[in-house]
N, C-alpha and C positions, 0 to 999 in steps of 0.2 A: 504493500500500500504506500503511495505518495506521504509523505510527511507531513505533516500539515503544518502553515504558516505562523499559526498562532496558536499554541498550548499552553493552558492553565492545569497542573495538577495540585488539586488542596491548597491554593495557593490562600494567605491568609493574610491581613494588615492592619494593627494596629499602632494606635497614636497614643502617647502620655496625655492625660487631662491637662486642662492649665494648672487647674486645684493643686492637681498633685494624689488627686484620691481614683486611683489605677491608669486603664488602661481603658479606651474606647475604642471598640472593634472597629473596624469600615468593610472587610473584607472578611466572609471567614470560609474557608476549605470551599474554596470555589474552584470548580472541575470543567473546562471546556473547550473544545479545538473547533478552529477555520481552518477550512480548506484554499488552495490556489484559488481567486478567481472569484470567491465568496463575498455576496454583502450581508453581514451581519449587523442587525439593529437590535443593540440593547435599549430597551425598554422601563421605567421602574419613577416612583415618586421620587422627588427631590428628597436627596437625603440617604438613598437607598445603596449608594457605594458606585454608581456609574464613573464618577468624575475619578476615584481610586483607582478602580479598575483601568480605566484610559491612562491615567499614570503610570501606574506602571507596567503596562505596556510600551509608554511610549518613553520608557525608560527616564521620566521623572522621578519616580521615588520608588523604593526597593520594596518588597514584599518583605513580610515577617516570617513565613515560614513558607514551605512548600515550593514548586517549581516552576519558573514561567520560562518558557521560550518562545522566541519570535525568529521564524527561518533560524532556527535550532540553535540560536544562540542570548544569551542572560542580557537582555535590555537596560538593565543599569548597571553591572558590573561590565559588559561592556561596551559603551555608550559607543565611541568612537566606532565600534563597526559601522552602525546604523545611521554615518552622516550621506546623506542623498536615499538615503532604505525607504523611509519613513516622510511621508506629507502631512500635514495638518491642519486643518482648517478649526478657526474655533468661533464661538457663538461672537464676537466681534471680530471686524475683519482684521484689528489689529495691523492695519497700515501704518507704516512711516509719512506724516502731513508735509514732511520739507520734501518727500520723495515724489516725482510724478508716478503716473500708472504704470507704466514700462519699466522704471527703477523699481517700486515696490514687487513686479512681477520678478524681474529678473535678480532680485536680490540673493535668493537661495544657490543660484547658480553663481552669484561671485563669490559667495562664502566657500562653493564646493570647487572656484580655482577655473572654472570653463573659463576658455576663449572668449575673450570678450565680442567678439563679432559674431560668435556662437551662442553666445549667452542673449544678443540683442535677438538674433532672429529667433531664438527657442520663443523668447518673451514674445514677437509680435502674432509669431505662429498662435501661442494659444489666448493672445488677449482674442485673434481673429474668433479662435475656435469659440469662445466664451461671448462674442458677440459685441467684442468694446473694441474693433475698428475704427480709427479715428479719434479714439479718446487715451492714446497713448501719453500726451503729454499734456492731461489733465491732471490737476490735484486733486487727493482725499474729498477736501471740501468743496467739489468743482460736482461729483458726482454723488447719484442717490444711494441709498443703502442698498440695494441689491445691486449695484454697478459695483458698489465697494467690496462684496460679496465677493461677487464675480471676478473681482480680480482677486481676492484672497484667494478662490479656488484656482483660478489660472497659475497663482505662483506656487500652490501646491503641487500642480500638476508639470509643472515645466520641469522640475529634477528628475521628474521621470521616476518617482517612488515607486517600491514595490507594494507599499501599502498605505493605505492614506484615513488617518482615525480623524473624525469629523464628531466635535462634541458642542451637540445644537446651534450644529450652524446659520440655520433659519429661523429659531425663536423668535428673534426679533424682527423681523420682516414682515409686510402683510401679506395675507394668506393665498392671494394670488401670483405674487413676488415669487414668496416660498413654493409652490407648485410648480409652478415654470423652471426655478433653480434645484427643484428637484429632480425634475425630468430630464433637468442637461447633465446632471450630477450623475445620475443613473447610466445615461448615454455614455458620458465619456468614461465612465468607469469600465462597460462593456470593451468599446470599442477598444481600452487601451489593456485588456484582461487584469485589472490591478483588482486587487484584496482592499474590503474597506470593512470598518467597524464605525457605526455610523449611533451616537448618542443621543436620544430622545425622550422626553418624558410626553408626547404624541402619540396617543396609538394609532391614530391615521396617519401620521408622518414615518411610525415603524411599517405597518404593514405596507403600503406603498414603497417604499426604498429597499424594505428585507427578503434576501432570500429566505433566510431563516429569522427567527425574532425571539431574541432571550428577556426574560421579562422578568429582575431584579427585586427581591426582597431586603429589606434590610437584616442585617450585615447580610452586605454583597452574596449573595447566593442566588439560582436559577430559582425559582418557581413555578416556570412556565418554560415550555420549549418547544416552538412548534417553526415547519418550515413548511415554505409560502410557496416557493420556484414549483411553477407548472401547476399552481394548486389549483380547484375549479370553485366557482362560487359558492357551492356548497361548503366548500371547505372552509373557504377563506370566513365566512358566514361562521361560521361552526369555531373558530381558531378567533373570531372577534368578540364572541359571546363568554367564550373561559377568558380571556385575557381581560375582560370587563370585570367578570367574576374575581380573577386573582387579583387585580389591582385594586377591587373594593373591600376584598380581604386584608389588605396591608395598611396597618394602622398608621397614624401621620407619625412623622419623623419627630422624635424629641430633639435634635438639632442640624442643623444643617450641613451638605456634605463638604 
């Protein structure tokens, strides 16, 4: 069998209180693999260990116990593999405002050392792909939030990641904005066979973007596990009424994640 891209075995993660009176779980013996080529949408209330779990993965902070690998190797022991690996899109598009759209695109790529004349064209390549033709030497403030979006994806997408963790990238968008940005987010994930794990507390913004959709209890653990690719309405119908169900079973979070 293929490897899979992203393994979780019992993986567990705790943080000291401020108090000082123990330890507060976020994660606990949470067990789960992606496959090559997979979109994965976790699912779960605020609070529920999503934003942990995306950590360390994307080799922010180390787990407590237990085993994580990513293309089979320790994402925070070792960071350094996974420069140009890994894209990231996050719930703000976190642009550079002195930077135009072109600079803020092509930034990943001068970190990672490209050709500069290489690195311009990767950048205009996918502002095209992403639909901001002509708005290359726009600022932040020049363009609307889903342009801003859009090019945060685009500079995601130009290092040419093998896998690309997106933690509510569209929260903040209106619901029209976000539907459109998901449908090209989708497209180009295909098109380019990249691995993505994609963070939502939406269950119509999970099942629409997931092949599969993990659906998060506090501390971090599965509760739900059901996959979508090829599913038929019946199903899909049938896999929205338990995830309603398990998500009304999960009490509100005593604090926040």
């Amino acid at each position: 069998m293929t490897e899979p891209v992203i393994r979780f075995r019992d993986v567990s993660k705790a943080f000291r209180r401020p108090d000082g009176r123990g330890d507060f779980v976020a994660v606990d013996k949470l067990s789960f693999e992606i496959a090559k080529g997979e979109i994965v949408a976790v699912l779960g209330k605020t609070g529920c260990g999503k934003s942990t779990m995306f950590n360390i993965v994307a080799g922010l902070t180390e787990a407590s116990s237990g085993e994580t690998r990513v293309v089979g190797h320790d994402p925070f022991r070792e960071f350094e593999f996974f420069r140009g690996k890994i894209g990231i899109v996050f719930q703000g598009d976190r642009l550079m405002p002195w930077r135009t759209a072109l600079d803020n695109v092509r930034l990943g790529l001068q970190i990672l050392d490209t050709d500069p004349k290489q690195a311009e064209e990767t950048a205009r390549q996918w502002m095209t792909r992403l639909g901001l033709a002509g708005h290359e030497n726009d600022y932040p403030h020049a363009l609307s939030g889903g342009m801003r979006q859009r090019v945060s994806i685009a500079r995601a997408f130009a290092v040419d990641p093998e896998i690309l963790l997106c933690d509510e990238p569209f929260s903040a968008l209106d619901e029209m904005t976000a539907r459109d940005l998901r449908a090209e987010f989708v497209r180009l994930v295909r098109q380019s066979n990249k691995t993505a794990v994609f963070i939502t507390h939406q269950l119509g913004e999970a099942m629409e973007i997931g092949d599969r959709v993990l659906v998060f209890h506090r501390p971090a653990r599965i509760a739900y596990e059901t996959r979508l690719a090829g599913a038929d309405e019946a199903h899909r119908k049938q896999a929205h009424d338990a995830i309603m169900q398990v998500l009304g079973a999960e009490p509100a979070p005593a604090r926040p994640e």
